[in-house]
N, C-alpha and C positions, 0 to 999 in steps of 0.2 A: 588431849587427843586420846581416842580411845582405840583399841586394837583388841580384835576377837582373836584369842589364844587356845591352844590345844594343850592339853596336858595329858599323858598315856603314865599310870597307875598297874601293873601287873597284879592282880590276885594272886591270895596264898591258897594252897590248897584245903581241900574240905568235903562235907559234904555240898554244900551249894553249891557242885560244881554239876552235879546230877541237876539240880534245879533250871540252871541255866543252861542245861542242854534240852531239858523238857523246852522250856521260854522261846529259847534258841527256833526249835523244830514248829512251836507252833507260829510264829513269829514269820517262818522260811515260809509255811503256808498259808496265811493273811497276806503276807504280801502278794505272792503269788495271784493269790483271788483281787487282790486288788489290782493289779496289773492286767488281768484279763477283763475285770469291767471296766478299767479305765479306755484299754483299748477297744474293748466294744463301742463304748459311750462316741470316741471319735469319731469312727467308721460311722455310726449315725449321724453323728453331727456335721458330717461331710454333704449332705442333700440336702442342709436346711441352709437358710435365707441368713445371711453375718447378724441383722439385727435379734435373730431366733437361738444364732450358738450359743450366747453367754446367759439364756434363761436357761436351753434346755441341760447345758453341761451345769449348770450351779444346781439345778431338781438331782440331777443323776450322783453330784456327789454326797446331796444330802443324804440320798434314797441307800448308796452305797455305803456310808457312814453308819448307818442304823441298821443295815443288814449283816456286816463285817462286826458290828460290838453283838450282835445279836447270837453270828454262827462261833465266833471263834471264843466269847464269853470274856471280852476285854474291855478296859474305860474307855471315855472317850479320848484324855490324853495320851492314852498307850496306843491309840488309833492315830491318833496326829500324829506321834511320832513315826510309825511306821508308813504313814502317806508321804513324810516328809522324806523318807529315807529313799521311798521310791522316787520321787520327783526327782530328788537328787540323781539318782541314778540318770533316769532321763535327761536330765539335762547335759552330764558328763558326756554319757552318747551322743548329742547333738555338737556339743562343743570339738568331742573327736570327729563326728563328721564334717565340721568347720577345716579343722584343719585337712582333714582326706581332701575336700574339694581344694583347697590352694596346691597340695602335692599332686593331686592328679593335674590339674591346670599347669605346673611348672613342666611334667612330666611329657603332657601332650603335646606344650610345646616345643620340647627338645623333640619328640620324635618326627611333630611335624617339621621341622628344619632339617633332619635326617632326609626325611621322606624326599621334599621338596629338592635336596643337593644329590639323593640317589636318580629322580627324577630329569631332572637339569642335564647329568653325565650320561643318561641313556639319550636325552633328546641330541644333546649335540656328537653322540655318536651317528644315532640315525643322519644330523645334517650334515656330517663331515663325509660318512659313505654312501647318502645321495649324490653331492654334488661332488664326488670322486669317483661316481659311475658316469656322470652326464660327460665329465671330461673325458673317463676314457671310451665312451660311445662317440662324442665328435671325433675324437683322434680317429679311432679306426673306421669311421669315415673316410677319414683323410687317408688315410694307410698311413698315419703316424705312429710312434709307440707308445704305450700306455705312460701317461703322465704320471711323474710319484707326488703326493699331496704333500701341502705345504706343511710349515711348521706348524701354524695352530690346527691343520686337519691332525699331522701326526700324533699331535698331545690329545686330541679329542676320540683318535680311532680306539679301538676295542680288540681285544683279539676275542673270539668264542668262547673262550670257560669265563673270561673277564667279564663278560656281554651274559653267561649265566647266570654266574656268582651275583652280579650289579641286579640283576632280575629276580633270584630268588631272596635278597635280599630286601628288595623295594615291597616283596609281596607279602614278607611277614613282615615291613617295618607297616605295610597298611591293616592289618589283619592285627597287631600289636596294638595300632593308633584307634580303630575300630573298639577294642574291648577296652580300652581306656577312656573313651571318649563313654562309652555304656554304664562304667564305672561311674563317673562323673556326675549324670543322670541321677544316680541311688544315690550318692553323696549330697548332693545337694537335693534331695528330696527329703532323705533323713536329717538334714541341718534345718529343716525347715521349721518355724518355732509349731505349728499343729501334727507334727508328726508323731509316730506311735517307734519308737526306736524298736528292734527287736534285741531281745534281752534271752540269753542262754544262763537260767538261774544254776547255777553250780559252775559255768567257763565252759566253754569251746574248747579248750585244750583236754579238758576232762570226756568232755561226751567225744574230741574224736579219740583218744583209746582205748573208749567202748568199741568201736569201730574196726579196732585192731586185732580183740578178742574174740577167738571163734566159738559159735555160738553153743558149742559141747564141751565146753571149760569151766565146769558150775564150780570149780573152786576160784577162778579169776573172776566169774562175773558177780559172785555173790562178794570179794574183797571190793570189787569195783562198786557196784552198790552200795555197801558200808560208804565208803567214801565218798561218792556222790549225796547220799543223805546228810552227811556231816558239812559238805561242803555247802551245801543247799539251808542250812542250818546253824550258819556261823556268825548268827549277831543278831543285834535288834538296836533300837533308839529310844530313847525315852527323851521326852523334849519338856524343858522349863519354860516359867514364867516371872519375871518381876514381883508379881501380886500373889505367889505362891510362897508359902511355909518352907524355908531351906531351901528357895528358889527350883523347886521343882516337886511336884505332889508324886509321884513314882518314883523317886530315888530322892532319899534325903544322906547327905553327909556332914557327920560330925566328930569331932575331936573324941579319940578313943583312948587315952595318955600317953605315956611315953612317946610322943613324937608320933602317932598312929591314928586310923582314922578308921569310922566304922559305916559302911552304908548301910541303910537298912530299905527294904525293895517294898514297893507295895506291886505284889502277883497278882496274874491274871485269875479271874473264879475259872476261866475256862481250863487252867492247867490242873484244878482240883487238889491240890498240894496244899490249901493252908490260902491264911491273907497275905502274912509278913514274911519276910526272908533278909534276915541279918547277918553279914557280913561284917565280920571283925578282928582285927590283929592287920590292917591292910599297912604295909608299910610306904610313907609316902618320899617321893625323890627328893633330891636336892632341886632338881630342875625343875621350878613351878611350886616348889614347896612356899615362899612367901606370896605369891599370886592366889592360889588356892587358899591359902590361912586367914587371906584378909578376904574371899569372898565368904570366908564359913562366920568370919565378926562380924559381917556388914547382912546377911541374911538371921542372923539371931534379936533383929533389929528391924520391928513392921516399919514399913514408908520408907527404907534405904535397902533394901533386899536388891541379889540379884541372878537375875536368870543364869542357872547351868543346865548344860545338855551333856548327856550319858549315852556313850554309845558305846555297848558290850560287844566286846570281837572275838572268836576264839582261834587262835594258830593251831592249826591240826599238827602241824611240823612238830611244834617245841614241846621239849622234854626238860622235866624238871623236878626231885625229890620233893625242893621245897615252893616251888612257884605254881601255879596253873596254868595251864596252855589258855585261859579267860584272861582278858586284860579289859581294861575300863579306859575309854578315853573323854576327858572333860573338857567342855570348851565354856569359855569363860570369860567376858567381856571385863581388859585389864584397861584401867586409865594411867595415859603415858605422862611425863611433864615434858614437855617441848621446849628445846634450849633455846636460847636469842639467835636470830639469825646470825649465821657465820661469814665474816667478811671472807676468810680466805673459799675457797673452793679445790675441793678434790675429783679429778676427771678421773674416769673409769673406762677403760678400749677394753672390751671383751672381744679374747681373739681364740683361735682351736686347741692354742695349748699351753692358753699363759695369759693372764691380766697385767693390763698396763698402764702405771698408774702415775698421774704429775699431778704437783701441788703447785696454784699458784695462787699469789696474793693480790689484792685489793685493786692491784695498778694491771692486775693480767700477768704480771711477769712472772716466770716461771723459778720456782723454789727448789722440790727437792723428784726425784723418782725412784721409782718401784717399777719391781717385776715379779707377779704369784703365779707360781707354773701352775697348771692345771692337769695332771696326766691323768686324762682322763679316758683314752684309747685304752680297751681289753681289759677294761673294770666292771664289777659288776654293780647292779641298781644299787644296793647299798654303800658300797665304793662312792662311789661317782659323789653322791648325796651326800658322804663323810666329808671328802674332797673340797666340795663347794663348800660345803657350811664352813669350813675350816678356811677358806679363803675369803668367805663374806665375813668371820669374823677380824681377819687380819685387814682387809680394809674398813670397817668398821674401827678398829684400835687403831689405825692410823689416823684414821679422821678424827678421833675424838683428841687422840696427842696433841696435834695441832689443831686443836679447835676449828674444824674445818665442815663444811658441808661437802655433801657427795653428789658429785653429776655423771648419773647415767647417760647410754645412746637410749630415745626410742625410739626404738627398731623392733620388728616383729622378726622371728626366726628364719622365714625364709629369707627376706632381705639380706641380713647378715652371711646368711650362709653365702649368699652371691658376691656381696661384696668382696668374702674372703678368697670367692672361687675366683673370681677376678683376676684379687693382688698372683695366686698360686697360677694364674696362668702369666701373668708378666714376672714371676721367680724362675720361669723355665724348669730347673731340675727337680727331681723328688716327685713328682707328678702324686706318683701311688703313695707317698707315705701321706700326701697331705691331703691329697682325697680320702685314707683313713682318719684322720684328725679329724676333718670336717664331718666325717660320719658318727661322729663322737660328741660334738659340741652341743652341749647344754644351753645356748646362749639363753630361752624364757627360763629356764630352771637358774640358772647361775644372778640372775637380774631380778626373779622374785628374793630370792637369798637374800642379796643385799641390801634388798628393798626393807625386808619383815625384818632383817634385822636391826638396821639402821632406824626403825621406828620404835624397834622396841627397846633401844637405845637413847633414844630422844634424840638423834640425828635427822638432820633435813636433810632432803634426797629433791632434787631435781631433775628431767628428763626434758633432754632437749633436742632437736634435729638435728641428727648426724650427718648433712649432706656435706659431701668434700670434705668428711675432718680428716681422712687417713690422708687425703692427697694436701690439705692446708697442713699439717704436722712433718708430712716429709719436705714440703717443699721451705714450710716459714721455722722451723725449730728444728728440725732432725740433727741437720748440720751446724748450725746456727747453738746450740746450747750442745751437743755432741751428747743427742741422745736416738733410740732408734724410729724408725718410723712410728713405733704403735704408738709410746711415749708421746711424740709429736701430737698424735691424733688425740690421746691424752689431754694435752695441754692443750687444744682446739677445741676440745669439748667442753670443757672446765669454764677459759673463756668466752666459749658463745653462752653459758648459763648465766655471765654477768654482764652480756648483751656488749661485749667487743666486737666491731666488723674485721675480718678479715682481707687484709688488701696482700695482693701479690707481693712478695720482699725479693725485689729484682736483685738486691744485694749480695746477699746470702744464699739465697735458694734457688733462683732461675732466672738463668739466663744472662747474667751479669748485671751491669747498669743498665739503667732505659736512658735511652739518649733523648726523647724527647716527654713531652706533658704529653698525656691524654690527650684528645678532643672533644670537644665538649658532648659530641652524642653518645661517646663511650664513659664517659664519666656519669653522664643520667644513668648509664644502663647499673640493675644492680649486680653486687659484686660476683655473685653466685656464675651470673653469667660469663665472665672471665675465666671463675674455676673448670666453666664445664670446656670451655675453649683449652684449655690448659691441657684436663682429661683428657681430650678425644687426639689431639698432639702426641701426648707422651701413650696413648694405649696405640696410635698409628707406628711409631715407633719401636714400641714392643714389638709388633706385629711382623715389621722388619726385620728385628734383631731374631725374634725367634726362626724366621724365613731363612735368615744368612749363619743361624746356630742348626739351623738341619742339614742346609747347605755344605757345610762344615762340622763335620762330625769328628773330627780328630782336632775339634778346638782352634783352628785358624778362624773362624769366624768372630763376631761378638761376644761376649761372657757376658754373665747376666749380668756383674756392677757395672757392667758399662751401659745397662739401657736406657734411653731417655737421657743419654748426652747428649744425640744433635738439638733436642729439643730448647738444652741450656744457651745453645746459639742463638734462634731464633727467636721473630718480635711475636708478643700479644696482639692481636689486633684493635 
């Protein structure tokens, strides 16, 4: 099995370091230029006929290829590289547009349900003091006295600042729903695969503190400057090949001795500096040091060579006597050996603030559990990322202990967040700490971890449909093996990856015994169907309890361990 690997190499200081900031700067500028014919080329390509796009964009980037090595005095490999770098970039932008449009889509629809119940509570005020005036127009007719309105008029009336409030609310939650819905539009316009992303070379956070500086502060704006140049100027790519010398004609590396390694650069004629630029004394890590060593054996070696890519980054931040703020990052196509499939299975519940983990073996039955907290609330990006990794390698060493493979949920991010917000509305208390949690959850971050690592382990990793595993783990194993809900879900997960059905355990879990069989239309129907029956019982319930815990706010009501007890009475259908 093969897996494309990164390896990050820090440079020592030097004079190269001036070099690669020349590199750097003209590099900030090719792209640039390239970015604005590429977006030009679109904008044309927009009025021609689909069978005409793909000639005339494949002319434009010939024409732009030969124009770009021509003005900026680069190869043509050091071209590919920095076309690749941009695309990349574009693509990232689309893919974050991907996601915008699913959060705006969740968004719109929480406000549209807002809107629609502040709507509802205006309408039936209007019909509670219509037909509360029509009664007291007959009475005084009559020479009666003014009738007083019933019990659902009384819950429907209004008094005047309530009848504001409900009104100045409905008209920003539409004015709110309005610019969200606007949003939505540029989101998915920009996710579209012929879009032109808009790209603020140097960051948005930089240009607006330009923003901030008023324009007769020529010692902040000329600091600011500096900075936005450097920022604008902090990398380049240089891209390999297979059939390339050292697996890459622009950047060759090779053993320097003592455990050290030296690049030597082949520079642009456009930077005027020289052909070569040699780099040496580079000390290489522990991490990726045998991956790297065997691809420098395996390219000293025509017809077994293999492609690395070189992408120079510079942190403006880091300070250091003996290091460079330049760091080299390598990627590098590693072959894995892939272990014998694993009879037992290890299930994986990602939840806001803790992994939950069951082993079970061959027959489904469950073995041993785990619990990896994950504090990942009011950390920062580095944090967070130390966190995980640190947690995908503890279940990674678990699995390998017991020879075990690993089963993810696949579940994309929003999903998960809802399922969670679900369970946190049938928990009743804590409302705000766990709405933080959830504001925290890494679930794609925490689930590629486990993934990249477990391959580069030689761990099988499975991904299966998580429908009903939180509610099949509490109802058929929580109590049943005396472990907690997530666990359960756990071990639900684990066995659906070894294709066990899950049947309702009237025993143990719900509802007592069944006193009779099935019949036969309910036994066709499949299992899923029962669970979702199950579901919408015990969430009616909640629903209840949390009704009669408002009700009760000095605790005579329901407590949450008690919710979804009547539902343990009643039959399945």
């Amino acid at each position: 099995m093969n897996q494309v690997r990164t390896f990050q190499i820090r440079l020592p200081r030097g004079d190269h370091e001036d070099v690669l900031d020349a590199w750097g700067d003209l590099a900030g500028r090719a792209i640039r230029y390239i970015h604005v014919r590429m977006a030009k080329a679109h904008r044309e390509m927009e009025g021609l006929a689909k069978a005409e796009q793909a000639a005339f964009l494949r002319e434009e980037k010939n024409a732009l290829k030969r124009d770009t090595i021509k003005a900026f005095g680069i190869s043509g490999r050091q071209y590919n590289g920095l076309f690749a770098q941009l695309m990349g970039l574009w693509e990232s932008r689309r893919e974050l547009a991907k996601v915008d449009v699913d959060r705006l889509k969740a968004r719109i629809d929480r406000k549209r349900k807002a809107v629609d119940q502040l709507t509802k509570r205006l309408e039936k005020d209007r019909s509670a003091r219509k037909a509360l005036a029509e009664k007291s127009a007959a009475a005084a007719k009559k020479g009666r006295p003014e009738p007083l309105p019933t019990k659902s008029q009384a819950r429907a009336l209004l008094d005047s600042e309530a009848r504001r409030k409900i009104r100045f609310s409905l008209h920003q939650g539409k004015r709110k729903l309005a610019s969200l819905e606007h949003d939505l539009e540029k989101a998915r316009a920009s996710a579209a695969k012929t879009s032109v992303p808009r790209i603020v070379f140097g960051g948005k956070g930089l240009m607006r503190e330009r923003l901030a500086i008023h324009p007769n502060d020529a010692q902040s704006l000329a600091a600011w400057r500096r900075k936005w140049s450097r920022r604008r100027s902090a990398g380049f790519m240089l891209i390999g090949g297979s059939d390339e010398a050292y697996g890459n004609k622009s950047c060759k590396m090779m053993m320097d001795g003592a455990g050290r390694v030296r690049l030597d650069l082949r520079l642009p004629d456009g930077l005027g500096l020289g052909k070569h630029l040699s780099i040496g004394g580079i000390e290489m890590p522990d991490f990726g040091r045998p991956e790297l060593e065997a691809a420098m054996r395996r390219n000293l070696r025509p017809g077994n060579r293999i492609a690395l890519t070189y992408r120079f980054v510079r942190d403006p931040e880091f300070r250091s006597d003996r290091l460079s703020a330049w760091r080299v990052c390598i990627t590098v196509k590693v072959v894995i050996e892939e272990l014998a499939p694993a009879i037992r299975r290890l299930g994986v519940d990602t939840n806001a603030d803790h992994l939950a983990l069951a082993l079970i073996d061959g027959d489904g039955n469950p073995l041993e559990k785990w619990r990896i907290p994950l504090p990942l609330r009011g950390k920062t990006s580095g944090q967070r990322a130390a966190i995980i990794g640190d947690a995908a390698a503890r279940v990674c060493a678990i699995a390998r202990e017991h020879d075990a493979g690993i089963v993810l949920e696949a579940l994309d991010f929003g999903k998960k967040k809802k399922e969670l917000a679900d369970a946190r509305k049938r928990a009743l208390p804590e409302h705000a700490r766990y709405a933080r949690m959830l504001s925290s959850l890494a679930y794609r971050q925490i689930g590629e971890a486990i993934q990249r690592r477990a391959e580069r382990e030689g761990i099988a990793v499975d991904r299966v449909n998580p429908a009903y595993t939180s509610l099949i783990g509490e109802v058929n194993f929580a109590r049943r093996y005396g472990m907690t809900r997530h666990q359960g879900a756990a071990v639900a997960i684990a066995r659906r990856a070894c294709g066990f059905s899950e049947r309702i355990n009237y025993i143990h879990g719900h509802r007592g015994r069944r006193s009779a069989l099935p019949s036969p239309e309910e036994a066709r129907r499949h299992v899923w169907r029962h669970w979702a029956v199950v579901h919408r019982e015990r969430s009616a319930t909640a629903a209840s309890a949390r009704r009669e815990h408002s009700a009760h706010p000095s605790g005579r009501g329901k407590s949450p361990g008690s919710i979804g007890q009547e539902i343990l009475q009643r039959k399945v259908p």
